[in-house]
C-alpha positions as CSV (number, residue, x, y, z in Angstrom):
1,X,72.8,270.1,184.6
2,X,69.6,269.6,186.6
3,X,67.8,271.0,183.5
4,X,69.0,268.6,180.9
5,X,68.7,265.5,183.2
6,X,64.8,266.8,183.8
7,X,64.2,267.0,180.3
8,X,65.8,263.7,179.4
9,X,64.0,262.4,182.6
10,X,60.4,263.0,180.8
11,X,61.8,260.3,178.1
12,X,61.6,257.7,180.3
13,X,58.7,258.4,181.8
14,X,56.2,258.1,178.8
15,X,54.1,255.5,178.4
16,X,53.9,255.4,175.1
17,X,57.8,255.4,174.8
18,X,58.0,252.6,177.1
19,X,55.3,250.5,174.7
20,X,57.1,251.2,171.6
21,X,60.7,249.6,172.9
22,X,57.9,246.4,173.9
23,X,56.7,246.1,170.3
24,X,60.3,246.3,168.9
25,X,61.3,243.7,171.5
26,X,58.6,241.6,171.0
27,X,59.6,241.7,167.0
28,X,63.6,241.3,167.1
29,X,64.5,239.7,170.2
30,X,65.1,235.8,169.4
31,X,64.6,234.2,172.9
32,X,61.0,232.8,172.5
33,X,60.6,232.9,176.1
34,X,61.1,236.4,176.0
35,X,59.6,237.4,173.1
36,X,56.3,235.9,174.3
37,X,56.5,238.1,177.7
38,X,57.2,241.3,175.9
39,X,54.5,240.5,173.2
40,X,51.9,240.1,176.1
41,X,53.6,242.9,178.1
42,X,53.0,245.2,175.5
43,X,49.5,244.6,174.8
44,X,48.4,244.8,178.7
45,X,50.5,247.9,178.6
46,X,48.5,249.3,176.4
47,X,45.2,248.9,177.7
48,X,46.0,249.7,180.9
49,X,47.5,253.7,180.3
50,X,45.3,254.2,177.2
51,X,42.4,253.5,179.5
52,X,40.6,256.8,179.8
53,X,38.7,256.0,182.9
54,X,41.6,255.5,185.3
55,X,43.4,258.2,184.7
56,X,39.9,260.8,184.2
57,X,40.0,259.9,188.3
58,X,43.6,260.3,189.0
59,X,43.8,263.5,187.5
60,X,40.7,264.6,189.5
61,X,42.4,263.9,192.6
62,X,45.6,265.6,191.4
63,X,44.6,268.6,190.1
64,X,44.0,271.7,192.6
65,X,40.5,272.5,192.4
66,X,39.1,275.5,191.0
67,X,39.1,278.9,192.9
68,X,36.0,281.4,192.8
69,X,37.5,285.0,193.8
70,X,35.3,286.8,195.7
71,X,33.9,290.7,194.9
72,X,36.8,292.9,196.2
73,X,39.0,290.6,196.5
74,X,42.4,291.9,195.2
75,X,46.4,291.6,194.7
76,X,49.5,293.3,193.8
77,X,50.3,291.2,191.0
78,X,49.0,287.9,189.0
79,X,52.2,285.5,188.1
80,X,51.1,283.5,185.6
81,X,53.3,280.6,184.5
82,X,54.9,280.4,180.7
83,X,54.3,277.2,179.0
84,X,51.1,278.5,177.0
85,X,53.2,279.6,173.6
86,X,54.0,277.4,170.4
87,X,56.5,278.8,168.6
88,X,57.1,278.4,164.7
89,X,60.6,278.4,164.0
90,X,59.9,279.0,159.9
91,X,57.6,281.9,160.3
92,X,59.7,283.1,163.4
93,X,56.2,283.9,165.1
94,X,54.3,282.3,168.5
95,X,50.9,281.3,168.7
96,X,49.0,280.2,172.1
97,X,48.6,276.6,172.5
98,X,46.6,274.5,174.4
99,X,47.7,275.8,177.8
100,X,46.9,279.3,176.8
101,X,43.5,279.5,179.5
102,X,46.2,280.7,182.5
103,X,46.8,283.5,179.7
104,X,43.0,284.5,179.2
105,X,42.4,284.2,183.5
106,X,45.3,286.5,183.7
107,X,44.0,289.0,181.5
108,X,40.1,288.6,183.1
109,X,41.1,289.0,186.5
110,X,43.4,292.1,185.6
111,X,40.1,293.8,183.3
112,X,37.7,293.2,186.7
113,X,40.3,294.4,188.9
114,X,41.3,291.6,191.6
115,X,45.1,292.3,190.5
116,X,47.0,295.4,189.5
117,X,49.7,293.8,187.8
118,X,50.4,290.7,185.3
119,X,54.1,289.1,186.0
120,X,54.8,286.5,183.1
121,X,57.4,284.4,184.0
122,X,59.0,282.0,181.4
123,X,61.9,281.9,178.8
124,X,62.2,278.9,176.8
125,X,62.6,275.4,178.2
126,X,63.7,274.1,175.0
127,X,67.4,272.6,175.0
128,X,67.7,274.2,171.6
129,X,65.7,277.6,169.7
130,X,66.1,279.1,172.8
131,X,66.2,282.6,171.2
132,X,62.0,282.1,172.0
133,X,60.9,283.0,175.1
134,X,57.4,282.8,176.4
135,X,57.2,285.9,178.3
136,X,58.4,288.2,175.7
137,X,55.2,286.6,173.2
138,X,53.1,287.3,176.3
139,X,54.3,290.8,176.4
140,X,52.8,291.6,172.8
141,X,50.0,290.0,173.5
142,X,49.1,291.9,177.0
143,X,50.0,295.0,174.6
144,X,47.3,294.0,172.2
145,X,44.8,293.2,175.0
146,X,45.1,296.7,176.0
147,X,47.3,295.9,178.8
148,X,49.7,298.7,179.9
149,X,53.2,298.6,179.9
150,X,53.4,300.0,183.3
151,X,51.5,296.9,184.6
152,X,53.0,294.2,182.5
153,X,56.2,292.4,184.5
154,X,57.9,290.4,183.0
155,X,60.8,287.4,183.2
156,X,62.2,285.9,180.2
157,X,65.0,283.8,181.3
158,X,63.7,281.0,183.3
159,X,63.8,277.4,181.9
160,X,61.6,275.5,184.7
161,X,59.7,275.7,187.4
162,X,61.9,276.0,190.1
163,X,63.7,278.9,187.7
164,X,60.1,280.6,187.4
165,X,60.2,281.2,191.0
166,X,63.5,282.1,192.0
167,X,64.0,284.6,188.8
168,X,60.3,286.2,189.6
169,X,61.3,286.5,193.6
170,X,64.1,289.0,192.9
171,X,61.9,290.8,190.3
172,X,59.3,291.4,192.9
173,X,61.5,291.9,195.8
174,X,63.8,294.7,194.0
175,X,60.6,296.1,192.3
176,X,59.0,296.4,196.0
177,X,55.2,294.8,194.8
178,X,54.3,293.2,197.7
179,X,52.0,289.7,198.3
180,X,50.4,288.1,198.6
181,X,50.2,287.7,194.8
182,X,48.1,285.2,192.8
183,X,49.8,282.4,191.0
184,X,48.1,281.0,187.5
185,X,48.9,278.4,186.2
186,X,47.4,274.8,185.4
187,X,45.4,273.0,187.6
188,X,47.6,270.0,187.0
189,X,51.1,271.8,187.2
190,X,49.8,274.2,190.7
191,X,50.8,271.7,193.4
192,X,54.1,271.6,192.5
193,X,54.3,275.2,191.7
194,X,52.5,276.4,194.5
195,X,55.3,274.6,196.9
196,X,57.9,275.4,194.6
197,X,57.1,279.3,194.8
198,X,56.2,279.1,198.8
199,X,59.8,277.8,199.3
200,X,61.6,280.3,197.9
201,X,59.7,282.7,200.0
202,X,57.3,284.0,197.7
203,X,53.4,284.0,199.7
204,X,51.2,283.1,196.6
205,X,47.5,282.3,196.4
206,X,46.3,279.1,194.0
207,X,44.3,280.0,191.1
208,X,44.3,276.9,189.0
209,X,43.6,277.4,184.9
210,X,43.3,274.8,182.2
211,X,42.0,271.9,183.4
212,X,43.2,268.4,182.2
213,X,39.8,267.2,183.3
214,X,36.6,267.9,185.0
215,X,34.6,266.0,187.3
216,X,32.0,264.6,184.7
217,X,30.9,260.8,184.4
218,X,32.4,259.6,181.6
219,X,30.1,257.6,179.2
220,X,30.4,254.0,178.6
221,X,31.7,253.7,175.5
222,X,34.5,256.5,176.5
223,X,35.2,254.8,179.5
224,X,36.5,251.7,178.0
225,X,37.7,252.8,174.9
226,X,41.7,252.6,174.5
227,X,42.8,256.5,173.8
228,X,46.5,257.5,173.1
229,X,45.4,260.9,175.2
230,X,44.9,259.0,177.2
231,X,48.5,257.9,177.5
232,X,49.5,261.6,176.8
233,X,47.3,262.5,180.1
234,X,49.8,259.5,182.0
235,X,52.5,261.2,181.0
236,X,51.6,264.8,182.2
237,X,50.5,263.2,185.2
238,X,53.9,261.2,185.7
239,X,55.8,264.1,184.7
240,X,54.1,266.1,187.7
241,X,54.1,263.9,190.7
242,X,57.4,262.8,189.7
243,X,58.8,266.2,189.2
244,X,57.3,267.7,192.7
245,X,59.4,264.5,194.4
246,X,62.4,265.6,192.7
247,X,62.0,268.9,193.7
248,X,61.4,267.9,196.9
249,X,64.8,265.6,197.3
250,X,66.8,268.4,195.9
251,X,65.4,270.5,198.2
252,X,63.3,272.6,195.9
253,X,60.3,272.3,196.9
């Protein structure tokens, strides 16, 4: 149940979903009074999350910084987060997505030695076409990297984050691989994963991966310009700061 309500959750937290029922309200509703306030409601709506500038700086100050490892440094095992993998239900095949850097760290830190072993957890968080599963694309693709089998780990049934954790913690405990271990995943995603993880008893080190932004001066012109990734960047940063409370009132976290 907590995984359907956190997926319908996400709905109502998109900005973009929240300016199209404006629009439509703005066009059908017959109240002048009201159609007015919706009209103008929408429009500073829109301006305001497809601003890039504003959230450029809230994402800085959200996302875990990046880590530099230093020489010798090593763990036990990497755990690097699912989420990475498009699937194609025609073709019955995954490809990485946008997400896919935490895959690439994995596989660096593994081929310069500062951890032993790769644990991939993630099935599919879909509510349907769950027969694809993140981990087991990740498996053929540490194959193909060279990867050996004996140091690939892998979990293929968790649906979330909280899942991820909880699923990867018996793996490691029955498998005796002992932490501290490294935890990749997105810069944007590790807070609440990091605290997710810790309280389920699992010591983890942050090493952030794909970030949403980096600290650069934007330009004029993109500073003022209205974006719609803009409002996709609202709604992965909603998604997360909303999700750690969550986790946190459930006791998750």
């Amino acid at each position: 149940m907590f995984f359907i309500l956190s997926k319908l959750l996400t709905y109502f937290i998109a900005p973009f979903n929240w300016l199209l029922l404006f629009i439509i309200l703005a066009f059908f509703i017959k109240n002048e009074k009201w159609k007015k306030r919706f009209k103008w409601l929408a429009i500073g709506w829109f301006f305001f999350f497809s601003n890039p500038l504003l959230i450029h700086h809230l994402n800085l100050k959200w996302q875990v910084p990046a880590r530099t490892i230093a020489p010798g440094e090593q763990y036990e095992a990497g755990i690097v987060l699912g989420g990475f993998v498009q699937f194609d239900a025609k073709e019955k095949k995954g490809y990485f997505n946008s997400a896919s850097d935490r895959f690439l760290q994995a596989v660096r830190l593994y081929k310069m030695g500062h951890i032993k072993k790769i644990a991939i957890t993630g099935g599919s968080g879909k509510l349907f076409h769950t027969e694809y599963r993140d981990a087991d694309f990740a498996k053929d693709q540490l194959l193909e990297f060279g990867i050996p089998l004996t140091d690939i780990i892998l979990e293929n049934n968790s649906r979330n984050t909280y899942e991820n954790a909880v699923f990867t913690k018996t793996i490691l405990d029955s498998s005796g691989i002992k932490g501290p271990y490294l935890l990749i995943t997105s810069a944007m995603h590790m807070r609440r994963s990091e605290q997710v993880f810790k309280k389920v008893g699992l010591p983890v080190v942050a090493y952030p991966a794909n970030f949403a932004t980096m600290d650069f001066p934007l330009g004029f012109t993109d500073a003022i310009k209205p974006s719609i990734s803009a409002m996709n960047d609202w709604e992965s940063l909603l998604k997360e700061v909303i999700g750690l409370q969550v986790y946190k009132w459930t006791g998750k976290a």
